[in-house]
N, CA, C and O atoms as CSV, one atom per row, in Angstrom:
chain,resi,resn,atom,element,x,y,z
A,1,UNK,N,N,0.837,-1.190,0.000
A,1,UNK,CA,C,0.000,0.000,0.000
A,1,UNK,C,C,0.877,1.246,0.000
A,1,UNK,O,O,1.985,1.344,0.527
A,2,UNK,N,N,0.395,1.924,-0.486
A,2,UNK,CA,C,0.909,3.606,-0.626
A,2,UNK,C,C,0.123,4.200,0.069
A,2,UNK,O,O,-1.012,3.792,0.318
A,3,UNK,N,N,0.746,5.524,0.588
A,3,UNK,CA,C,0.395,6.588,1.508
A,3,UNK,C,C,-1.222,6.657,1.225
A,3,UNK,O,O,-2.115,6.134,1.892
A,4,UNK,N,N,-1.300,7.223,0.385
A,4,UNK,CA,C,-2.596,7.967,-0.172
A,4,UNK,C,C,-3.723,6.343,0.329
A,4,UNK,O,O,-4.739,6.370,1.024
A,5,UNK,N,N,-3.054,5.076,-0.334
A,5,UNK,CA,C,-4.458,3.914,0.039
A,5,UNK,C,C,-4.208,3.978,1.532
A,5,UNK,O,O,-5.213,4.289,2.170
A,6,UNK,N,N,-2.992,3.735,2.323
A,6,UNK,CA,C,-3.350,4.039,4.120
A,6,UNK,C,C,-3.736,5.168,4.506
A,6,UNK,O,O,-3.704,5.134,5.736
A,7,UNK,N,N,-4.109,6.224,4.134
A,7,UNK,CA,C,-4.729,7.259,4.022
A,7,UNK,C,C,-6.229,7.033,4.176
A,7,UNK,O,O,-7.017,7.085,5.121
A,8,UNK,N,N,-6.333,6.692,2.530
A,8,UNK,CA,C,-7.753,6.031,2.638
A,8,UNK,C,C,-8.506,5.187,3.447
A,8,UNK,O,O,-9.708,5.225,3.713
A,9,UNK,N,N,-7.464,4.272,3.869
A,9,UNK,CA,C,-8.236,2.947,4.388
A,9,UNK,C,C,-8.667,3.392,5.963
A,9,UNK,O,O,-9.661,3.202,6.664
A,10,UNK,N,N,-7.278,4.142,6.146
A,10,UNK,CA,C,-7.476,4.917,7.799
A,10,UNK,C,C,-9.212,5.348,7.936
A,10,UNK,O,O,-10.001,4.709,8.632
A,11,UNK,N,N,-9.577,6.559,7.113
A,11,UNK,CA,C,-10.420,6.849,7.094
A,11,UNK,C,C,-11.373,6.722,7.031
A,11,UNK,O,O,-12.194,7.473,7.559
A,12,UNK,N,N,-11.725,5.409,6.153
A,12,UNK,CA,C,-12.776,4.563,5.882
A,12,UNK,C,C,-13.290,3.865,7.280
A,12,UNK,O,O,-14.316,3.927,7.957
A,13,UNK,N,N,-12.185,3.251,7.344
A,13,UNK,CA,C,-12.128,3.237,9.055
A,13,UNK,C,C,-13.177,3.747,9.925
A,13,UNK,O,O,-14.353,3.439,10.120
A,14,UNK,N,N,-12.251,4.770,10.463
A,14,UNK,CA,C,-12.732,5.654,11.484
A,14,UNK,C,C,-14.187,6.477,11.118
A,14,UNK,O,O,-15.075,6.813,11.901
A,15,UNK,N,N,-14.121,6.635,9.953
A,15,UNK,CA,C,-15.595,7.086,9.788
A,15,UNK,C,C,-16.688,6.287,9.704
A,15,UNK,O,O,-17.858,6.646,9.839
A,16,UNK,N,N,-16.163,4.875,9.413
A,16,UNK,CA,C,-17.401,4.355,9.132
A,16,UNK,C,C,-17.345,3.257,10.229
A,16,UNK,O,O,-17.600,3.608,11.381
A,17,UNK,N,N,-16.960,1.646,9.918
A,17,UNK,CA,C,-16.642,0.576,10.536
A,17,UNK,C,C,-16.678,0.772,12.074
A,17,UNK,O,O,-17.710,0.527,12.699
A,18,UNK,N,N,-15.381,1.281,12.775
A,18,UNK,CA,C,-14.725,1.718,13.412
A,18,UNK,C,C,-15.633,2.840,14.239
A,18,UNK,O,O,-15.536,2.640,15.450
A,19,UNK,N,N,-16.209,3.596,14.018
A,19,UNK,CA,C,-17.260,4.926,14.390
A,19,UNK,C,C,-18.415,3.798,14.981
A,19,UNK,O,O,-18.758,3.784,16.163
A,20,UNK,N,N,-18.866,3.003,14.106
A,20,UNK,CA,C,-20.405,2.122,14.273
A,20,UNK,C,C,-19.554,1.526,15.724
A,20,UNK,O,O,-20.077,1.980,16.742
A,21,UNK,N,N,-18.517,0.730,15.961
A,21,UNK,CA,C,-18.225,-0.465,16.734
A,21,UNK,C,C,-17.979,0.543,18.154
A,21,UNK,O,O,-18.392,0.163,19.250
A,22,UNK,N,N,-17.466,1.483,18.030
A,22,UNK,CA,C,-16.730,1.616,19.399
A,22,UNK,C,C,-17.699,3.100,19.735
A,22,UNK,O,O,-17.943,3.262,20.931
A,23,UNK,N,N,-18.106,3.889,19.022
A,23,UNK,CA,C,-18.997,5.132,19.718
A,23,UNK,C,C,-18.261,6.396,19.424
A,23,UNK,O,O,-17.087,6.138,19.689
A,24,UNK,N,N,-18.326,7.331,19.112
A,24,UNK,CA,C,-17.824,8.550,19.706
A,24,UNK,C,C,-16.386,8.639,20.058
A,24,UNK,O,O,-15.971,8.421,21.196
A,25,UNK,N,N,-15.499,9.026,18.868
A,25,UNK,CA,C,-13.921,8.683,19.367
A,25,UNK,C,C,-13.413,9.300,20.467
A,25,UNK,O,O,-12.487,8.852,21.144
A,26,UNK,N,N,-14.307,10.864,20.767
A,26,UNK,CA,C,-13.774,11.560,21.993
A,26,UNK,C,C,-14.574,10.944,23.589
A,26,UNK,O,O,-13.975,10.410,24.522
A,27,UNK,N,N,-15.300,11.083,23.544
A,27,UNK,CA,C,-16.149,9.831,24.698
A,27,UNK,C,C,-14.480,8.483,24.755
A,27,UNK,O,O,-13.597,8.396,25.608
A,28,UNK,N,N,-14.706,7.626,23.382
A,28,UNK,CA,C,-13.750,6.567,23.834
A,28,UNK,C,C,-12.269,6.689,24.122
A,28,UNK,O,O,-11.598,5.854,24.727
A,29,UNK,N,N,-11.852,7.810,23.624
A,29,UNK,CA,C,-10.416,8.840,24.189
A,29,UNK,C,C,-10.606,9.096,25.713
A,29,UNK,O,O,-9.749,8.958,26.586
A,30,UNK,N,N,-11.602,9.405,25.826
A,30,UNK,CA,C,-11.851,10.245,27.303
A,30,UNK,C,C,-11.625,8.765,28.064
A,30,UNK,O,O,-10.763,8.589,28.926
A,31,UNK,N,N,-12.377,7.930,27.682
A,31,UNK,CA,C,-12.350,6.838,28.822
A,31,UNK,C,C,-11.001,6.119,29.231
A,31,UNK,O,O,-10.665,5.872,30.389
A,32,UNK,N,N,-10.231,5.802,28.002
A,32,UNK,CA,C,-8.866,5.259,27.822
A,32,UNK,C,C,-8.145,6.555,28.527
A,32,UNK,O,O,-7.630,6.341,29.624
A,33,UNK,N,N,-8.070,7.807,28.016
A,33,UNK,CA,C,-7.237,9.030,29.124
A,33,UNK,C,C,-7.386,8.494,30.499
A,33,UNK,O,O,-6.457,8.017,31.152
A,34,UNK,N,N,-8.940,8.631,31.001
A,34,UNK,CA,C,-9.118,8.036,32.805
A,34,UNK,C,C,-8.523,7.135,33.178
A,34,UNK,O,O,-7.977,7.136,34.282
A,35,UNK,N,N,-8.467,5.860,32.120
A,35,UNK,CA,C,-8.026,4.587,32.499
A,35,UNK,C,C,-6.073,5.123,33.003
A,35,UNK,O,O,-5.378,5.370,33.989
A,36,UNK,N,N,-6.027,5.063,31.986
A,36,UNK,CA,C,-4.475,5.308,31.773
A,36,UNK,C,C,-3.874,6.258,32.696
A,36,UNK,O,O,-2.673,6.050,32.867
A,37,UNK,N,N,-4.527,7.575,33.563
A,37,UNK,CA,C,-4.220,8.153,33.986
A,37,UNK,C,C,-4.357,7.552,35.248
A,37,UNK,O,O,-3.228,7.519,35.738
A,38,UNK,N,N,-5.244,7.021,36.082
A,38,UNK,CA,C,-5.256,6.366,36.719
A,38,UNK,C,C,-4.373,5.375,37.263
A,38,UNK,O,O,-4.298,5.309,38.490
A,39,UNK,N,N,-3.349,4.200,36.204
A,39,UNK,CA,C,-2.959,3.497,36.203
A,39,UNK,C,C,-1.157,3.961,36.711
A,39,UNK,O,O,-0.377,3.557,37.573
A,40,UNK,N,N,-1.105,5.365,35.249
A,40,UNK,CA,C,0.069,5.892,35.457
A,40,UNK,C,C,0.540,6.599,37.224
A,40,UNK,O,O,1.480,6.282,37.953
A,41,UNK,N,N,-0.677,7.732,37.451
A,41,UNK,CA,C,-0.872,8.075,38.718
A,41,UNK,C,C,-0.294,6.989,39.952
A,41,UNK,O,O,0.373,7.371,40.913
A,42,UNK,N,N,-0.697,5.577,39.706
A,42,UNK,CA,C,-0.585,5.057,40.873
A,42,UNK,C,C,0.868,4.123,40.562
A,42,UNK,O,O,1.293,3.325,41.397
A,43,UNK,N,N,1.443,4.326,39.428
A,43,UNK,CA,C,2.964,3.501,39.518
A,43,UNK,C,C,4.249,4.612,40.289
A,43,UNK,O,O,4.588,5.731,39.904
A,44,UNK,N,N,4.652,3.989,41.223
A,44,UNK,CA,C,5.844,4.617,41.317
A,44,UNK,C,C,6.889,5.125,40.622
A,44,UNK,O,O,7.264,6.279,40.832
A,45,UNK,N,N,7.358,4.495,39.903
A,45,UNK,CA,C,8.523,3.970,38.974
A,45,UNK,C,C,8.333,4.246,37.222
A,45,UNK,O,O,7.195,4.589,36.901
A,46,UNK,N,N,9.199,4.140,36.263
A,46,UNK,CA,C,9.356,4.200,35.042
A,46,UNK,C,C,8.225,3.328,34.972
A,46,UNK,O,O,7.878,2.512,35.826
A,47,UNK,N,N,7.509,3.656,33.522
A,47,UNK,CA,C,6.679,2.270,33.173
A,47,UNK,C,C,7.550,1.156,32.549
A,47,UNK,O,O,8.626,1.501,32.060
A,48,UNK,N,N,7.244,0.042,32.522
A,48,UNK,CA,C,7.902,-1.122,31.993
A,48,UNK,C,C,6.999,-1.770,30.744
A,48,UNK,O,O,5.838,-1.404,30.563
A,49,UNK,N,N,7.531,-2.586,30.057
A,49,UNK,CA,C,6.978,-3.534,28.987
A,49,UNK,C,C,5.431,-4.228,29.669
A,49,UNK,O,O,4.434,-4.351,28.958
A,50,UNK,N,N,5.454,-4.608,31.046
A,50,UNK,CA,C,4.342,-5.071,31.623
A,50,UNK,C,C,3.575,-4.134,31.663
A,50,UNK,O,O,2.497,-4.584,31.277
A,51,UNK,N,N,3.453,-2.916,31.937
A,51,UNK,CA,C,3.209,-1.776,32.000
A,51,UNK,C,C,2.025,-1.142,31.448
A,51,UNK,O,O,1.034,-0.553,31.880
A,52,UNK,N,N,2.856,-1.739,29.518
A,52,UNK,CA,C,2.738,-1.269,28.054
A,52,UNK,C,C,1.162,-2.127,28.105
A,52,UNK,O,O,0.042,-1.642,28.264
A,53,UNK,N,N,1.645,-3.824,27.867
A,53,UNK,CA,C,0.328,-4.570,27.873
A,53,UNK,C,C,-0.304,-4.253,28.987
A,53,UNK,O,O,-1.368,-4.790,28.677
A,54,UNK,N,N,-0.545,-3.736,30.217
A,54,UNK,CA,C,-1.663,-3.530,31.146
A,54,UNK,C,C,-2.354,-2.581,30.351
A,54,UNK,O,O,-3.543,-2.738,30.072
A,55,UNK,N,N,-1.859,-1.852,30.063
A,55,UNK,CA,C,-2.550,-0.304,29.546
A,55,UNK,C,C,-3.354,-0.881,28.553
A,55,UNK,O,O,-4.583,-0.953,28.507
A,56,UNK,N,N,-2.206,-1.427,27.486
A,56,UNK,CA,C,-3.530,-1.530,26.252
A,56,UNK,C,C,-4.689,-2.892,26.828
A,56,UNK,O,O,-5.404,-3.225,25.882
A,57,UNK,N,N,-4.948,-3.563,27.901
A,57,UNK,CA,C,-5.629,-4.148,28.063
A,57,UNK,C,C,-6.612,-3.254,28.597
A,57,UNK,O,O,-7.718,-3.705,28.300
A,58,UNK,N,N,-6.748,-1.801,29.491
A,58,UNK,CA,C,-7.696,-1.147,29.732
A,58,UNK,C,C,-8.136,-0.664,28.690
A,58,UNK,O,O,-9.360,-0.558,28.769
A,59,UNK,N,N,-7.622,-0.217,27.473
A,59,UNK,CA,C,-7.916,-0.003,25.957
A,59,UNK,C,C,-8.698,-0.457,25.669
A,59,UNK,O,O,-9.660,0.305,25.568
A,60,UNK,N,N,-8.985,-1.923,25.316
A,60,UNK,CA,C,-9.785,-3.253,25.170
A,60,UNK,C,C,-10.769,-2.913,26.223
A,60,UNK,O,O,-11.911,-2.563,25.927
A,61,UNK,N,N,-10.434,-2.991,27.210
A,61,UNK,CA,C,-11.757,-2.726,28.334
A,61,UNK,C,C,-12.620,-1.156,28.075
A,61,UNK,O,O,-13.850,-1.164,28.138
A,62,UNK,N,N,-11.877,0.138,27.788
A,62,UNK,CA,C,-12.546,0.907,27.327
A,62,UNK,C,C,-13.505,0.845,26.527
A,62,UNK,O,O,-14.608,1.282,26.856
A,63,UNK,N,N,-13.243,0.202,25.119
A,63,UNK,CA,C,-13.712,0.145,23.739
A,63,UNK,C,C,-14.694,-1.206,24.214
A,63,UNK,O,O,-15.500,-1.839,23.531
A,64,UNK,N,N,-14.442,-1.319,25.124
A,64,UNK,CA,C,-15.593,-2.677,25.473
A,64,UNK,C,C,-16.680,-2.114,26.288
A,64,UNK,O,O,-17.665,-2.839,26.421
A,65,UNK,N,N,-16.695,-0.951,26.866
A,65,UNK,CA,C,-17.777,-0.383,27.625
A,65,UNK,C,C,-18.925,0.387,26.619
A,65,UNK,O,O,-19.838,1.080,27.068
A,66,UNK,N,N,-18.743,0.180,25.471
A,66,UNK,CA,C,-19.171,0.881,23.953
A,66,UNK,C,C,-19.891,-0.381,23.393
A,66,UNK,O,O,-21.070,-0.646,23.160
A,67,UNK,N,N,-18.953,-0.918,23.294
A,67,UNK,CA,C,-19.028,-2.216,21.914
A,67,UNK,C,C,-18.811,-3.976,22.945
A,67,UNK,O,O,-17.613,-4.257,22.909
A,68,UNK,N,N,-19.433,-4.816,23.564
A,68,UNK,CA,C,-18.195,-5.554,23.862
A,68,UNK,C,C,-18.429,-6.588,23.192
A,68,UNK,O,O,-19.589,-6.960,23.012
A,69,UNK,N,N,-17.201,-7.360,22.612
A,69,UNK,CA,C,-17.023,-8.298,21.557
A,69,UNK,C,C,-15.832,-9.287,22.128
A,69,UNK,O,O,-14.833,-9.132,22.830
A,70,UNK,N,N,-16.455,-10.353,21.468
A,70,UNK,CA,C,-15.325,-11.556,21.604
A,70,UNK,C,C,-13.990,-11.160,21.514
A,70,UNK,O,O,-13.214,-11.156,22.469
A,71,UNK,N,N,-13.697,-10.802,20.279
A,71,UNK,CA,C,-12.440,-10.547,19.555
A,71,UNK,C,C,-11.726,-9.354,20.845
A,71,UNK,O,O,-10.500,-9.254,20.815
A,72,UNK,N,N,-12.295,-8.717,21.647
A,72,UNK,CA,C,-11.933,-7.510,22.744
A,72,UNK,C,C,-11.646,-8.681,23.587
A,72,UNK,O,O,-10.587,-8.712,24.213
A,73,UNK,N,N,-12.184,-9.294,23.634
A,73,UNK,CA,C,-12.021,-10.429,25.263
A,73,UNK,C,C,-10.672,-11.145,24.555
A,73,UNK,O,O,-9.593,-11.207,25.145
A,74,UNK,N,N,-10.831,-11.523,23.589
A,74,UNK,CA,C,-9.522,-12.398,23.207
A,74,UNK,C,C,-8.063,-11.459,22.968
A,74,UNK,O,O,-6.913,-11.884,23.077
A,75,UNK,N,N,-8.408,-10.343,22.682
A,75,UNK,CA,C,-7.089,-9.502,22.749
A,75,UNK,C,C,-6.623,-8.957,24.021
A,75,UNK,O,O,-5.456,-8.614,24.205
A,76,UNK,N,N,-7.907,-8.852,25.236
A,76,UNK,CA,C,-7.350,-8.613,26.422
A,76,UNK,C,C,-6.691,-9.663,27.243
A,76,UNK,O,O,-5.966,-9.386,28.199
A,77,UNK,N,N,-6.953,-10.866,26.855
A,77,UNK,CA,C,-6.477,-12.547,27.531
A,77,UNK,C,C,-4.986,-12.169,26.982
A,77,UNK,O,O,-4.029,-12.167,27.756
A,78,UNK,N,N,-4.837,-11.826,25.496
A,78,UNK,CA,C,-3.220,-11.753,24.560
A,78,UNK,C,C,-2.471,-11.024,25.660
A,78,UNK,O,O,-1.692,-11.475,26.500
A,79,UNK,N,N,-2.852,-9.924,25.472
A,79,UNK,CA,C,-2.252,-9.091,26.654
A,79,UNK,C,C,-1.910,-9.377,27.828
A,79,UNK,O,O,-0.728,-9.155,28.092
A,80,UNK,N,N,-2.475,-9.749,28.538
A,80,UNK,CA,C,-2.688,-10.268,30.345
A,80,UNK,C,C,-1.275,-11.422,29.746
A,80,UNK,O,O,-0.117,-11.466,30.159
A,81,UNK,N,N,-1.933,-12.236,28.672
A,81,UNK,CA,C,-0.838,-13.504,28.850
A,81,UNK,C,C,0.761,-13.234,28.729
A,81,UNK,O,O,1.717,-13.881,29.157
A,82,UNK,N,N,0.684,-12.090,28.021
A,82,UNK,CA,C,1.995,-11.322,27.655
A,82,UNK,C,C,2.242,-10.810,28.862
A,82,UNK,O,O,3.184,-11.435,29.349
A,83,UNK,N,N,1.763,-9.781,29.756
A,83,UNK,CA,C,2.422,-9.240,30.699
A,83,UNK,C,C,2.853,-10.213,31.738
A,83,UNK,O,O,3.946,-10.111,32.295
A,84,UNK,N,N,1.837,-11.330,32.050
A,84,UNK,CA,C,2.752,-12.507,32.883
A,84,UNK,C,C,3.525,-12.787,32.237
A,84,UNK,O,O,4.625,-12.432,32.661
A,85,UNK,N,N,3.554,-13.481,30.993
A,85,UNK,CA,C,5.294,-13.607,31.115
A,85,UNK,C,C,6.415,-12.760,30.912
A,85,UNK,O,O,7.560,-13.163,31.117
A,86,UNK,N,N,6.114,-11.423,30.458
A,86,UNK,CA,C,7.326,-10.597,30.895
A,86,UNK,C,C,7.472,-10.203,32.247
A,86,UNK,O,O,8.515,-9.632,32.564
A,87,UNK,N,N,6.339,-10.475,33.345
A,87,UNK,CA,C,6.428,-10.134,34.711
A,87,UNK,C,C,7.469,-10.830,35.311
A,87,UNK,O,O,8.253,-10.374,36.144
A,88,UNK,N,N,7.435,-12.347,34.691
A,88,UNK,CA,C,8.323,-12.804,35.395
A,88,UNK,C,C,9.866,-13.305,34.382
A,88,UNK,O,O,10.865,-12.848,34.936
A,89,UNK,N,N,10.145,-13.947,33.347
A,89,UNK,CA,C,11.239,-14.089,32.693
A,89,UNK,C,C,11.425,-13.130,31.843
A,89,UNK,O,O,12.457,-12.462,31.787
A,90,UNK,N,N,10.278,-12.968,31.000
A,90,UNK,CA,C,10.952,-11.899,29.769
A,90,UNK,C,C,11.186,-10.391,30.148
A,90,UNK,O,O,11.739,-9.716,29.280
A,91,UNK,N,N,10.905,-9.882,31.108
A,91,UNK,CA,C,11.350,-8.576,31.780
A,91,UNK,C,C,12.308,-8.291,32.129
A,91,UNK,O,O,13.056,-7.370,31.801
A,92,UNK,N,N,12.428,-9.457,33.203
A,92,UNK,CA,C,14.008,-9.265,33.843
A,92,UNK,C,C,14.799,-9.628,32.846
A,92,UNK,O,O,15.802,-8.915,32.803
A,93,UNK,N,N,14.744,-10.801,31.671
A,93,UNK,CA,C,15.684,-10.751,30.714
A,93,UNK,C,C,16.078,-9.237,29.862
A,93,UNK,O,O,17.190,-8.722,29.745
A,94,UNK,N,N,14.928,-8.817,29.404
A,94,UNK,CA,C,14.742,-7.554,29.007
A,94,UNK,C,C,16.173,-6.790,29.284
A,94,UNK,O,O,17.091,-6.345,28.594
A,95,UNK,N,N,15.749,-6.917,31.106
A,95,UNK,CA,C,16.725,-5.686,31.714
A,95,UNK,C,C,18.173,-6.122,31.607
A,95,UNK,O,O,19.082,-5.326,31.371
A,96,UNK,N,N,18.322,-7.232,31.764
A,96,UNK,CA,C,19.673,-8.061,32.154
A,96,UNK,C,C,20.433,-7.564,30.336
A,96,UNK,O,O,21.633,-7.639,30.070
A,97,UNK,N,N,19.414,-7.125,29.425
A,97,UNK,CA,C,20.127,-7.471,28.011
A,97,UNK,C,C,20.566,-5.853,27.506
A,97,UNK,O,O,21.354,-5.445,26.654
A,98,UNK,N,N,19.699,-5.207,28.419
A,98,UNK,CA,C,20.008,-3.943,28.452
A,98,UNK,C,C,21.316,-3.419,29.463
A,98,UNK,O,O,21.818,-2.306,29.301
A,99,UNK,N,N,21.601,-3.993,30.099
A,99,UNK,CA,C,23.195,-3.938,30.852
A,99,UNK,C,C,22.428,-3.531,32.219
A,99,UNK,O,O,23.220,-3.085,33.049
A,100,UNK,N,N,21.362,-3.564,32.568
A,100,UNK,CA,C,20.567,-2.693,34.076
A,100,UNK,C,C,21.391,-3.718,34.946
A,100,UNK,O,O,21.916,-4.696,34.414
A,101,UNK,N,N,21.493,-3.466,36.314
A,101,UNK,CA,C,21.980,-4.025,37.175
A,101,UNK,C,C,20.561,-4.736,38.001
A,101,UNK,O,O,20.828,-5.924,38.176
A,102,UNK,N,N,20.056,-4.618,38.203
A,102,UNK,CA,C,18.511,-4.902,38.862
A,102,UNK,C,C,18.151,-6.232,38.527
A,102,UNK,O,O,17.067,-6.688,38.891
């Protein structure tokens, strides 16, 4: 694809498909902002890769307070399954590959 067809397709998108499934992009912005702000608010620390997938699993849960669909439940399980295992091996590998001492 070229600019101009991801251009297009973006749009087609969001105006149409995408608009019907999830509601009101500023409503579903607003909710994902709360989520996220919320989440960020209460970490101490840098965010991490576990972090990354928590968030976009409130994403999924946002766009699910609109729309909720299988395919939302199965991408929030992806997620969850991902952040356990970087919670526990692939994180700390992460860090260990990045030279962190921790």
């Amino acid at each position: 694809m070229n600019r101009d067809e991801i251009l297009e397709t973006a749009r087609n998108l969001i105006n149409g498909e995408r608009a019907k499934e999830y509601g009101d992009a500023s409503l579903n912005h607003a909710r994902i902002a709360a989520l996220w702000t919320t989440y960020i608010r209460s970490k101490p620390d840098d965010l991490t890769p576990v972090d990354v997938a928590m968030m976009l699993v409130l994403m999924k849960v946002a766009r699910s307070i609109e729309t909720p669909k299988d395919d939302s439940f199965v991408d929030i399980a992806g997620y969850a399954a991902l952040a356990g295992e970087m919670s526990t091996v692939g994180w700390r590998k992460h860090k260990r590959s990045r030279g962190s001492n921790e």
